[in-house]
Each structure stands twice: as structure tokens, then as C-alpha cells.
C-alpha positions as CSV (number, residue, x, y, z in Angstrom):
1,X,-15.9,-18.7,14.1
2,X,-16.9,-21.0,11.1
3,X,-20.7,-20.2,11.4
4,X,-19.4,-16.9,11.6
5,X,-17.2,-16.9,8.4
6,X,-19.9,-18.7,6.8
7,X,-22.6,-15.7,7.8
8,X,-19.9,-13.7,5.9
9,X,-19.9,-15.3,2.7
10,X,-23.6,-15.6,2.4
11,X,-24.2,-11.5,3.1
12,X,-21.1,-11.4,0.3
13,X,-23.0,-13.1,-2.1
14,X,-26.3,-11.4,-1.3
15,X,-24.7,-8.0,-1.6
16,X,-21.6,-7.4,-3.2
17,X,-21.6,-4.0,-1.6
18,X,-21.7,-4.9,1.7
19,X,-18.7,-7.4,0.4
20,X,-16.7,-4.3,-1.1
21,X,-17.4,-2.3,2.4
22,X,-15.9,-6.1,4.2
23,X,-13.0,-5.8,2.0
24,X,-11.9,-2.2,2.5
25,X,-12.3,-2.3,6.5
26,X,-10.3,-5.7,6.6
27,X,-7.3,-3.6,4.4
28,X,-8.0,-0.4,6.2
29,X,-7.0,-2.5,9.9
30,X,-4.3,-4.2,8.7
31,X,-2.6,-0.5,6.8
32,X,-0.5,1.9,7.8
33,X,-2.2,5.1,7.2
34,X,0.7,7.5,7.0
35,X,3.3,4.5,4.7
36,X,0.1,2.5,3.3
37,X,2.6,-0.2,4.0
38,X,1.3,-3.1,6.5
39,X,0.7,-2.3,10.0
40,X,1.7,-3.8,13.5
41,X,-1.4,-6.3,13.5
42,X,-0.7,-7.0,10.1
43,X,2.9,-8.2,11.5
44,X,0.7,-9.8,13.9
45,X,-0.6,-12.1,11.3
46,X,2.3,-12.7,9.0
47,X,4.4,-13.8,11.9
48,X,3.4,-17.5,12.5
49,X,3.6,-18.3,8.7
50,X,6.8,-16.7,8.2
51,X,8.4,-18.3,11.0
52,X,7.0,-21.5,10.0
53,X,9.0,-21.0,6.8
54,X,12.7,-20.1,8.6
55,X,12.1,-16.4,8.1
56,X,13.9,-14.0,10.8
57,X,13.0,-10.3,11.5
58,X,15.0,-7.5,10.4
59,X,13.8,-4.7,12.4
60,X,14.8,-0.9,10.7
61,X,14.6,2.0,12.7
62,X,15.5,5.8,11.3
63,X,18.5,7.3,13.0
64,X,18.3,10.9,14.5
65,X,14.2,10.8,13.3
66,X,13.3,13.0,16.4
67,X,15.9,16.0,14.9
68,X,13.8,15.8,11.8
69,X,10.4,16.7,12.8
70,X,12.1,18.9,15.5
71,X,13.9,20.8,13.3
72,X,12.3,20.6,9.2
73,X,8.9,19.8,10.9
74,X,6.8,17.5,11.3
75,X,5.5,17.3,7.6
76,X,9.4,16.2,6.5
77,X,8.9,13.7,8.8
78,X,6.2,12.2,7.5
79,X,7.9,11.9,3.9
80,X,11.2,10.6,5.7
81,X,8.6,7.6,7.0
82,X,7.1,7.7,3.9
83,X,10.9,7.4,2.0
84,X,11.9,4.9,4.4
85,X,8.9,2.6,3.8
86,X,9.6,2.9,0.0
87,X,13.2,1.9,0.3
88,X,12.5,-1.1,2.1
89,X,9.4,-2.3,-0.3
90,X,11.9,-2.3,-3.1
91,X,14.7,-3.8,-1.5
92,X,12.3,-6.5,-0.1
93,X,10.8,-7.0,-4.1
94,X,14.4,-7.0,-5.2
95,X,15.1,-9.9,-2.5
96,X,11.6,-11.5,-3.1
97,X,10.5,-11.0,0.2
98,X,7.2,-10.8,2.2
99,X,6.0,-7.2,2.6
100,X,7.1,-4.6,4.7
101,X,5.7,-3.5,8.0
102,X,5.5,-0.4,10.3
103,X,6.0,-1.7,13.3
104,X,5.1,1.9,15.0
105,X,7.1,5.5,15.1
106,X,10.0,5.5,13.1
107,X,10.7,1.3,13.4
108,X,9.9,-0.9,10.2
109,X,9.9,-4.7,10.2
110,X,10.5,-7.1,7.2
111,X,10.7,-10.8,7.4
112,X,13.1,-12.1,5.3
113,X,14.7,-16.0,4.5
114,X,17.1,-16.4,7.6
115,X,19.9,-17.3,4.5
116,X,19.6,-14.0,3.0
117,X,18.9,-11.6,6.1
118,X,22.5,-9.8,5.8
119,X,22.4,-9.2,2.9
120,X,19.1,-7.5,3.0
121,X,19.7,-5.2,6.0
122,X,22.8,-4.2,4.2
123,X,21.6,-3.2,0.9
124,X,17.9,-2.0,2.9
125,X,20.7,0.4,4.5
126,X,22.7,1.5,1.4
127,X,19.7,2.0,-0.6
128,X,18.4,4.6,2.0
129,X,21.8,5.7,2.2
130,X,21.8,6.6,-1.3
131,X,18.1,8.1,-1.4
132,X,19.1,10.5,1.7
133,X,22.1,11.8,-0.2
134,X,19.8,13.5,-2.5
135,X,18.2,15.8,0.3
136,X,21.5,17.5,2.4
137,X,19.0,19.2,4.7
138,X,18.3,15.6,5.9
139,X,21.5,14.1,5.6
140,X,23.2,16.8,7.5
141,X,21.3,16.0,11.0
142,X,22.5,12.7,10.7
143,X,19.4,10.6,9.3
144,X,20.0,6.5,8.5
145,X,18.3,3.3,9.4
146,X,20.1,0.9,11.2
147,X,18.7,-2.6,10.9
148,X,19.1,-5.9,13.3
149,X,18.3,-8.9,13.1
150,X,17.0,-11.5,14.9
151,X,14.4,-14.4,15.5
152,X,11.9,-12.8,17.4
153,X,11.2,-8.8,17.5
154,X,12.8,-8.9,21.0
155,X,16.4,-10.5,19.4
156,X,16.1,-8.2,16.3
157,X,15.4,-5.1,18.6
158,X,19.1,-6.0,20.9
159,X,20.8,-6.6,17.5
160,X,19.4,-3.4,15.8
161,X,20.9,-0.5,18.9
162,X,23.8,-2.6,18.8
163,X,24.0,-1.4,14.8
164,X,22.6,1.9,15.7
165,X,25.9,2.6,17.7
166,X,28.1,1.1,15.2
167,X,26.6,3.7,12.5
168,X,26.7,6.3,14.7
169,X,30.5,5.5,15.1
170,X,31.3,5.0,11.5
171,X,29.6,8.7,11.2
172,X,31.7,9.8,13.9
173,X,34.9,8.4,12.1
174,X,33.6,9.3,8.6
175,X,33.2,13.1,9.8
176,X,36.3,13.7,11.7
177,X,38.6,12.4,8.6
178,X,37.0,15.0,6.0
């Protein structure tokens, strides 16, 4: 691995070409192509630092996402990912958090301080809120993240469907009193 690392640098230095083609693979792995937000092996990588640092994984995943490429296409769906993966880069700058990730689908995973996850997955889930009022075609089949989290992906995942339902019955209450 070192000699190998050290082969690296050398061809670097001989060729910064060859360095700028290095460079541009190593970002192309580790990106989302559709969100150009970080990707599942990206995750990967970030997860034994954060951790080592007491940060917990809010998992995100978009509510009702299957009625949206089913019924405004597959093309809305992509901007709904796209959207989503916005929403939670600026609420994790505005928390000063590490980046956002894709975990795969419609499911996004930020690692956060373990202090301040709440209050992240609540304002990650207002500010989307908010964006998706904008566009009623979307809001009216019942799009929203629901986040959970949790100290693994496995915890965060149980914690996130148990949110998922409790939206889904605070839609429920919220429609049948208008």
C-alpha cells in the first residue's frame, strides 16, 4: 500500500496530467452522479472518523417518492433527489456539519454531532417542507422526508419508518381537519 502510494506521487510529479486524470476518477467514485453530493462508498469512508468524533447518522428518506416518478415522471424525480440533496447540504452548512450523502434511491445520510442531531432532522425536515410548498403538483401526492436517527445506519434506519409513520399520521390528521 505505501510503495503503492508512493508509485502515485512520483507519476504525480512526473506528469501533472496523469495527476489531474488521478484526481478526477478518485472524485468521480466517491460522487453521486445524479445529486453530485457524496456517494455510498464515500459514506463508507467518512464513517470511522465521524464516529470517532461522537457523530450519529441521520438517515432521510423522501416520502411517497415512487408516486412521483410514477405519476410526473421520471425526470421530476430526479429534480425531487436533486431538491432533496440541496436542502440537506444547506441545513448541514447551516449546522456545520460533514457533507451529505446518497446513501442509494431516494435515502440520504448526514452525520451530524450526536448533541445537535434533533435539531438537524427537524429543521432538514422543515426546510424541505417549505421548498415542496412551492411546487403543489408535488406536494399534493404527499412528498416529505422523514429522518431518524441513530448510531449505526441499521439504528438510524428503525428510527427513520418509525418517523415515516408519524408523518404520515400528522398528514392524515392535518388533511381530515381542513
Amino acid at each position: 500500500m505505501i510503495l503503492d502510494q508512493t508509485r502515485a506521487r512520483i507519476a504525480d510529479f512526473i506528469s501533472p496530467e496523469l495527476a489531474e486524470r488521478r484526481k478526477n476518477a478518485i472524485q468521480a467514485a466517491y460522487t453521486d452522479p445524479l445529486t453530485q453530493i457524496g456517494n455510498r462508498r464515500a459514506l463508507e469512508a467518512a464513517f470511522p472518523a465521524a464516529f470517532a468524533e461522537g457523530f450519529v447518522v441521520v438517515l432521510f428518506d423522501v416520502n411517497s417518492f415512487k408516486a412521483v416518478n410514477d405519476t410526473l415522471g421520471h425526470k421530476t424525480g430526479d429534480g425531487l433527489l436533486r431538491t432533496v440533496a440541496e436542502s440537506l447540504a444547506c441545513t448541514a452548512a447551516e449546522f456545520h456539519c460533514r457533507r451529505v450523502f446518497r446513501l442509494g434511491g431516494d435515502e440520504f445520510v448526514c452525520l451530524v454531532p450526536k448533541e445537535i442531531a434533533e435539531a438537524f432532522r427537524r429543521r432538514a425536515e422543515i426546510r424541505f417542507d417549505q421548498l415542496i410548498a412551492h411546487v403543489p403538483e408535488v406536494q399534493r401526492l404527499g412528498v416529505c422526508i422523514s429522518g431518524g436517527i441513530g448510531c449505526s445506519l441499521s439504528d438510524a434506519d428503525d428510527a427513520m419508518y418509525f418517523r415515516k409513520q408519524q408523518r404520515k399520521q400528522e398528514s392524515l390528521y392535518a388533511t381530515a381537519t381542513v
